[in-house]
C-alpha positions as CSV (number, residue, x, y, z in Angstrom):
1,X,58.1,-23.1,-17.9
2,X,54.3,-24.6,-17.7
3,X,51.6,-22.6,-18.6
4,X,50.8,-21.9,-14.6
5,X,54.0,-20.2,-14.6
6,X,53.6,-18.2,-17.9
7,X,50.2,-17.0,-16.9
8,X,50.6,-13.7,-16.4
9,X,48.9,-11.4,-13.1
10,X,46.5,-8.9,-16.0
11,X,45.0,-12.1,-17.7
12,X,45.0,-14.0,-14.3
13,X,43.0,-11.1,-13.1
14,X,41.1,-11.0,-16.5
15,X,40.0,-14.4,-16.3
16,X,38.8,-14.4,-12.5
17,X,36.3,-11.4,-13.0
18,X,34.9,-13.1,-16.1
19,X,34.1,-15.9,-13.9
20,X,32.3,-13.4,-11.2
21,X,30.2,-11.5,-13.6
22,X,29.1,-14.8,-15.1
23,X,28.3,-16.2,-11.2
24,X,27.0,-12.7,-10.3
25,X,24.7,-12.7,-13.3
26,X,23.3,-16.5,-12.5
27,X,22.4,-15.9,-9.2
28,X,20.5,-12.7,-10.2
29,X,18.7,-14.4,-12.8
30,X,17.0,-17.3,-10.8
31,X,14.7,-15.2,-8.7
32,X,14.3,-12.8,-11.8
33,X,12.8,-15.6,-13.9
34,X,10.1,-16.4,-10.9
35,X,8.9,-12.9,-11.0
36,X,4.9,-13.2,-12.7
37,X,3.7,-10.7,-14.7
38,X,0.5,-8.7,-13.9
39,X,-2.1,-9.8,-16.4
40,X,-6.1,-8.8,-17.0
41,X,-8.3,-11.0,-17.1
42,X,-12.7,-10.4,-17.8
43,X,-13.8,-6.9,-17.0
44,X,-14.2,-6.1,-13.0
45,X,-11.6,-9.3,-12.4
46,X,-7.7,-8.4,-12.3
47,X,-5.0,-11.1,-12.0
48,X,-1.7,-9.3,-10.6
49,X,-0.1,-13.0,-10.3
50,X,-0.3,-15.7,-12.5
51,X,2.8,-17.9,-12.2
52,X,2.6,-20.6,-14.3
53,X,3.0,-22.9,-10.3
54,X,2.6,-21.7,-7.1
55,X,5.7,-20.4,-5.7
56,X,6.5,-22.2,-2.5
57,X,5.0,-20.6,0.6
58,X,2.1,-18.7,-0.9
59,X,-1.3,-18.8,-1.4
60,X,-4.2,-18.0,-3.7
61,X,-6.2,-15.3,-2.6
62,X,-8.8,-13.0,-4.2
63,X,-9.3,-9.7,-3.0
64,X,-12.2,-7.0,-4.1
65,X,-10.7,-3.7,-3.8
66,X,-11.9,-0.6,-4.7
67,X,-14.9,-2.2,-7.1
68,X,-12.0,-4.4,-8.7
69,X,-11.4,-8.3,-8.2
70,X,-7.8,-9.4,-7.9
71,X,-6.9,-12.7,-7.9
72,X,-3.5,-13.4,-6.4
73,X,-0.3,-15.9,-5.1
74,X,0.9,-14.0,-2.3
75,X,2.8,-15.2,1.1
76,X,0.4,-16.0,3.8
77,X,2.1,-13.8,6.0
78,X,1.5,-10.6,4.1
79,X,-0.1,-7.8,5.5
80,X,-3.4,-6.2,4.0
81,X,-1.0,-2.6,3.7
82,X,1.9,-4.5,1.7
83,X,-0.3,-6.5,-0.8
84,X,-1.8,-3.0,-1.2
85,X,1.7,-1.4,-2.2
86,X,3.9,-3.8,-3.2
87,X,1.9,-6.4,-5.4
88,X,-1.4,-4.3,-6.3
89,X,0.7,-1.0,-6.4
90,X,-1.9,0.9,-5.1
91,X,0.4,3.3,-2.9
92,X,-1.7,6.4,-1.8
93,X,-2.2,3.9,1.0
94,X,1.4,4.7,3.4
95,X,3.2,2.7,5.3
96,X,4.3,4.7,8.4
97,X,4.9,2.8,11.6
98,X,4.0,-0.4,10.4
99,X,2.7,-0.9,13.7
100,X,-0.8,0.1,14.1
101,X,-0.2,3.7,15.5
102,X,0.1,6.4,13.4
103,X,-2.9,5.3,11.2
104,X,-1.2,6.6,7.8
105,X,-2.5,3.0,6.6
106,X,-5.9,3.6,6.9
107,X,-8.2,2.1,4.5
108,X,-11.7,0.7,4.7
109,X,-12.4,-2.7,5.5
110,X,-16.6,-3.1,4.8
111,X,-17.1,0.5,5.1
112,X,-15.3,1.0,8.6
113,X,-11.8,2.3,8.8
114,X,-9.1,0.2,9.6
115,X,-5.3,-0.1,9.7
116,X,-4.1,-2.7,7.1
117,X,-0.7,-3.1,8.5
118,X,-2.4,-5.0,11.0
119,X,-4.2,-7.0,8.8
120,X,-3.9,-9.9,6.9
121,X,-4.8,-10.1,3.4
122,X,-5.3,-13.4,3.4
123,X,-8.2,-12.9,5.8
124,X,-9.8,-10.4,3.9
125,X,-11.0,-12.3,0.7
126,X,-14.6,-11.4,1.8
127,X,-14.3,-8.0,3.0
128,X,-15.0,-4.9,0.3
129,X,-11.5,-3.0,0.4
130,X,-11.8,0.7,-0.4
131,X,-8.2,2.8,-0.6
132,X,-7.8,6.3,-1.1
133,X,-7.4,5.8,-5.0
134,X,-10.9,4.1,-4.4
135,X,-12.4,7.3,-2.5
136,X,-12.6,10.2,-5.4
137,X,-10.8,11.1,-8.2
138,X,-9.0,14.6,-9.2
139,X,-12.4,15.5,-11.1
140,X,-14.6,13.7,-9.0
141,X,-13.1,14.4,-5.0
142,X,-14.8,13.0,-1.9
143,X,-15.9,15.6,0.1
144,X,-13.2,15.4,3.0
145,X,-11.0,15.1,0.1
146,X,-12.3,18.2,-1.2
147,X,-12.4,20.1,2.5
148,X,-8.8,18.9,2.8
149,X,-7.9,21.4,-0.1
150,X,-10.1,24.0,0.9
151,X,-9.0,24.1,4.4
152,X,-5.5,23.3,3.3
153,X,-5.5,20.1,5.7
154,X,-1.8,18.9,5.1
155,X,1.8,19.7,5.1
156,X,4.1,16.9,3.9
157,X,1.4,15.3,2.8
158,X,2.3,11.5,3.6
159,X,-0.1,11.4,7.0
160,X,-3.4,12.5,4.3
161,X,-4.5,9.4,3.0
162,X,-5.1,7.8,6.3
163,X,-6.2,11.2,7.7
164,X,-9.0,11.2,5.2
165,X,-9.8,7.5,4.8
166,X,-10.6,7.3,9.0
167,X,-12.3,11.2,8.2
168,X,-14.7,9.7,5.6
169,X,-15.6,6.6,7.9
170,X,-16.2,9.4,11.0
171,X,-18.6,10.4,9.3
172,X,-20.5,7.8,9.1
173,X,-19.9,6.9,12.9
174,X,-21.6,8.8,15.9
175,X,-19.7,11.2,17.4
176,X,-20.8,14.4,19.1
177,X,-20.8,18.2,17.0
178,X,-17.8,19.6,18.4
179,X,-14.3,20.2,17.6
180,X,-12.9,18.1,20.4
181,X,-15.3,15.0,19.8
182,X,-13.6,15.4,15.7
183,X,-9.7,15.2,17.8
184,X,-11.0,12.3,19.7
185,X,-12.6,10.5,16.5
186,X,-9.3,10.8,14.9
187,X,-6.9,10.4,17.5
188,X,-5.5,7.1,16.0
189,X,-4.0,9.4,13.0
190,X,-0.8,11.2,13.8
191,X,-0.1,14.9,11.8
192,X,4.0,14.9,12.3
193,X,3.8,18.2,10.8
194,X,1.2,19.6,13.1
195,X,-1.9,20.4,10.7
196,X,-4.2,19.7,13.2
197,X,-6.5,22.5,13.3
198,X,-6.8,22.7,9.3
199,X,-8.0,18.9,9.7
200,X,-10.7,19.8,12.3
201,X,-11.9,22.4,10.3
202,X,-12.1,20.3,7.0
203,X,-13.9,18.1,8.7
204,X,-15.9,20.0,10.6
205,X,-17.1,22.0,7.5
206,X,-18.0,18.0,6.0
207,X,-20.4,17.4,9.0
208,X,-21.9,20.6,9.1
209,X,-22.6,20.5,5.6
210,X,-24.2,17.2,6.1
């Protein structure tokens, strides 16, 4: 009998998912290792990738966002929104339809609002970036931040970033005094849950403040 034959069907079995674990764990392993940390580096000056080479099919690209400069290898094709979430984990900013209609990606781009899934980051290495992290803080709240609680201005929640963000850069636009002229201002930012009047009135309450 040759060793073929007294090979029995459990160790056959044994030995074959060894050899898958150890091919499964290889392959998961490579891109693993290519993975760069996020590092510091001088005050003001954040490097979120610093890979020892460039990874094929990116590029070097330093972005000043919310006071802070990054310095970063991402893909040339990535979008303003995604280097937001995905490599600067700034998420407050949502990704809704990914298609430049629902404006839950709002941010500011030089002071005017702006939807980043339409944006490159690439192109934007000049351009002060201000998110809603960027906006206020829990002690310190913009005030359309602040209206938006006082006036209860959300429901789920995931449309108020971008509600507020194009809010904040209304205000600073000119639009008439009246409720309608405040629906038309911010007609680019879609309320799936329907809080529309509560976000009039928070805003209305900013401008006639002002």
């Amino acid at each position: 009998m040759t060793s073929l034959e007294r090979l029995s069907r459990r160790a056959f079995l044994a030995r074959a998912g060894a050899a898958g674990v150890v091919t499964a764990t290889a392959s998961v392993a490579a891109p693993m290792a290519s993975a760069a940390p996020v590092n510091t580096t001088a005050p003001g000056e954040q490097q979120a990738s610093a890979p020892e080479a460039a990874i094929p099919g990116t590029v070097p690209v330093t972005l000043r966002v919310n006071g802070e400069t990054y310095k970063l290898q991402i893909d040339s094709r990535a979008t303003l929104l995604d280097t937001l979430r995905e490599t600067l984990y700034l998420t407050g900013t949502k990704k809704g339809c990914d298609h430049g209609q629902c404006g839950a990606c709002t941010v500011h781009v030089d002071g005017r609002r702006a939807n980043s899934c339409l944006l490159f980051a690439a192109m934007q290495q000049n351009a002060e970036i201000t998110t809603i992290e960027g906006l206020g803080t829990p002690d310190r709240m913009h005030p359309v931040q602040a209206a938006f609680v006082e006036h209860d201005g959300y429901q789920c929640g995931y449309c108020t970033s971008g509600q507020i963000m194009s809010a904040a850069a209304m205000l600073h636009e000119p639009w008439g005094p009246s409720d309608s002229d405040v629906r038309e201002a911010l007609s680019g930012n879609i309320c799936r849950c329907g809080a529309y009047p509560n976000i009039v009135a928070a805003v209305q309450s900013v401008r006639h403040r002002a």
